[in-house]
C-alpha positions in Angstrom: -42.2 201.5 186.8 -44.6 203.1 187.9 -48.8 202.2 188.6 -49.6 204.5 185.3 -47.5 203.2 183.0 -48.1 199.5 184.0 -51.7 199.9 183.9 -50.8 201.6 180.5 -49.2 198.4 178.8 -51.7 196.2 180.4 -54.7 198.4 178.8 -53.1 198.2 175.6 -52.5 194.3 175.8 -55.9 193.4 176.4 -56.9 196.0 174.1 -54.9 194.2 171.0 -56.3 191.0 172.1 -59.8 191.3 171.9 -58.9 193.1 168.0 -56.8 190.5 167.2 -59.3 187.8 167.7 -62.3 189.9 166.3 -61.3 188.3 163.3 -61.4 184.4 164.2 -65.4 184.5 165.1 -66.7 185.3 161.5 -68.7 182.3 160.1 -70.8 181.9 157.1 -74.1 180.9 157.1 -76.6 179.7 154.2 -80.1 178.3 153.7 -82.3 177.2 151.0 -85.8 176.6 150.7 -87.7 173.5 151.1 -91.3 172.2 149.7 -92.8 171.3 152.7 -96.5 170.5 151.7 -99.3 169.5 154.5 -100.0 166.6 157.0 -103.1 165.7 158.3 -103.9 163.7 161.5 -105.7 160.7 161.2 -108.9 159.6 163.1 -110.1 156.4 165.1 -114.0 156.7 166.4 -116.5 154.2 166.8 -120.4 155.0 166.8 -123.6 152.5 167.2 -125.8 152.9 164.7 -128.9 150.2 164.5 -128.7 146.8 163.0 -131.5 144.1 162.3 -130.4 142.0 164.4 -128.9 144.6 167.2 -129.9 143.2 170.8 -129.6 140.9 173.4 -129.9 137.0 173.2 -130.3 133.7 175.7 -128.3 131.1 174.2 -128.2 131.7 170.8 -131.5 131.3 170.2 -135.6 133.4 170.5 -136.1 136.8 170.4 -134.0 139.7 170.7 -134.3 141.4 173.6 -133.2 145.5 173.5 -132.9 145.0 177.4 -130.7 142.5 178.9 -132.5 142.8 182.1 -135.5 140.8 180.5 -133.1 137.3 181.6 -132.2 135.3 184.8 -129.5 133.2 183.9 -128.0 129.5 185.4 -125.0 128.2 184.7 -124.1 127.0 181.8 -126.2 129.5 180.2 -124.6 131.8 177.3 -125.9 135.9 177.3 -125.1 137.1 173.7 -124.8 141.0 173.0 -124.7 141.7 168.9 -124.5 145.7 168.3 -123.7 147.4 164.9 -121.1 150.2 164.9 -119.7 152.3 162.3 -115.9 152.5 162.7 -113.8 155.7 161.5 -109.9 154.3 161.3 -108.0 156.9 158.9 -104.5 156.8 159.3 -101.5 155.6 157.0 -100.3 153.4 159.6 -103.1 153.1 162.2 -104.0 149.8 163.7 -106.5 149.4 166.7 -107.7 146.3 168.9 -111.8 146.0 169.8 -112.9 145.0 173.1 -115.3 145.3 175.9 -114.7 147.7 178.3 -113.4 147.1 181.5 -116.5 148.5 183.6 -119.1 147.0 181.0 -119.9 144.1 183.7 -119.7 145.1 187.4 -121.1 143.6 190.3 -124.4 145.5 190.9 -123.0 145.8 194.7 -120.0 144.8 197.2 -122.7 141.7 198.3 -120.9 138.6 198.0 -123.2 137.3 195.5 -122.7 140.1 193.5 -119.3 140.3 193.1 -119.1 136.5 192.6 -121.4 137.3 189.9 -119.6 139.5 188.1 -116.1 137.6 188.1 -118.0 135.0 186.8 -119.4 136.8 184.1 -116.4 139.1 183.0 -113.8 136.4 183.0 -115.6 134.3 180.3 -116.9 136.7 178.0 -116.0 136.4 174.2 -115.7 138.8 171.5 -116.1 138.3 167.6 -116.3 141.7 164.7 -118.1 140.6 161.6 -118.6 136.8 162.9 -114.8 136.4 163.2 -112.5 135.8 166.4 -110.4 138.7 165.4 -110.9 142.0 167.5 -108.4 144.1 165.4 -109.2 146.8 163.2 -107.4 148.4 160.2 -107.4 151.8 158.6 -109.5 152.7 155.6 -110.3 155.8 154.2 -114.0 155.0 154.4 -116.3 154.1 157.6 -116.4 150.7 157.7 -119.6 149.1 159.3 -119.2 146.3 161.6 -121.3 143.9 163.4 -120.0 142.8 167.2 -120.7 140.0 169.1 -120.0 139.6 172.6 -121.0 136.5 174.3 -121.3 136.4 178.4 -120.8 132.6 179.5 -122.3 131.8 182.9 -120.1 128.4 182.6 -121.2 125.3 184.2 -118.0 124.1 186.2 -117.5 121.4 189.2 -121.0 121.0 191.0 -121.2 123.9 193.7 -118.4 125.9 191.9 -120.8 128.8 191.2 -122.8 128.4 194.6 -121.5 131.6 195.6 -122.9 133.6 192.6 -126.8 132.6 193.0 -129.1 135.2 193.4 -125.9 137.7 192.3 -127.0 140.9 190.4 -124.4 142.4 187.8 -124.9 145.8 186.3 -124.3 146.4 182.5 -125.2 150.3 182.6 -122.0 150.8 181.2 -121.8 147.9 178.5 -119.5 149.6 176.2 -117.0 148.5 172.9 -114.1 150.3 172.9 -111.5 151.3 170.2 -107.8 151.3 171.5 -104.6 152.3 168.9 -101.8 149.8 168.9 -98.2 150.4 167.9 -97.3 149.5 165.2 
């Protein structure tokens, strides 16, 4: 046989395969429609607003001070902190933890004093929302207005265990509550 003719048959072959399976890609396809409606993202803010009794406080007891800079403390002295806040926490699900933040108490700086200070400081400090030990917060569709206390305990340990932090200096420029979501 010659090149024509076999080129002829092999045309023709491929030809009638790709029309003979033409047919087998067809498919059927449908839809329908679907209310779909609207979501909405939730919020999570926290803003200070003033309290009566907003301030700082040496052991619990005299006047409130707007400045914590008006105390020297000693050991076994307690610095108390009570702000007011409006909270925003709109979500179906949403859940959020309260807490100081982590550069609200810094050493004021590198000196040894300082920094000895500061550890002291930050590692005992307490945190209560509306008088209770709870820090977490809920979701309402309302602001909620809460009172927080956070107390700074100079504790009194072994004799000589705070040596190191006398005459420290601690910086609480950036005292600050924050507002973190947790998963549910």
């Amino acid at each position: 046989m010659n090149k024509l003719v076999k080129g002829s048959i092999a045309g023709a072959a491929g030809i009638a395969l790709l029309l003979g399976g033409a047919g087998t890609l067809a498919s059927w396809n449908a839809s329908a429609a679907v209310e779909g409606g609207n979501i909405s993202a939730g919020t999570l803010n926290i803003e200070a607003v003033d309290g009566e009794a907003d301030g700082w406080q040496l052991n619990g007891t005299g006047a409130v001070e707007d400045n914590a800079s008006d105390f020297t403390i000693v050991p076994g002295s307690a610095l108390t902190y009570t702000a007011t806040f409006d909270v925003t926490a709109i979500g179906d699900t949403l859940t959020a933890t309260a807490a100081l933040a982590d550069e609200s108490i810094v050493a004021a700086s590198d000196s040894k004093e300082d920094v000895a200070f500061a550890k002291f400081l930050s590692s005992d400090a307490t945190f209560t929302i509306d008088g209770k030990n709870e820090t977490a917060v809920v979701a309402s569709d309302v602001k909620q207005t809460v009172v927080v206390t956070v107390t700074i305990n100079f504790a009194n340990g072994e004799a000589g265990a705070e040596n190191e932090a006398m005459r420290g200096d601690v910086n609480l420029k950036d005292f600050a509550i924050t507002l973190t979501q947790t998963t549910n």
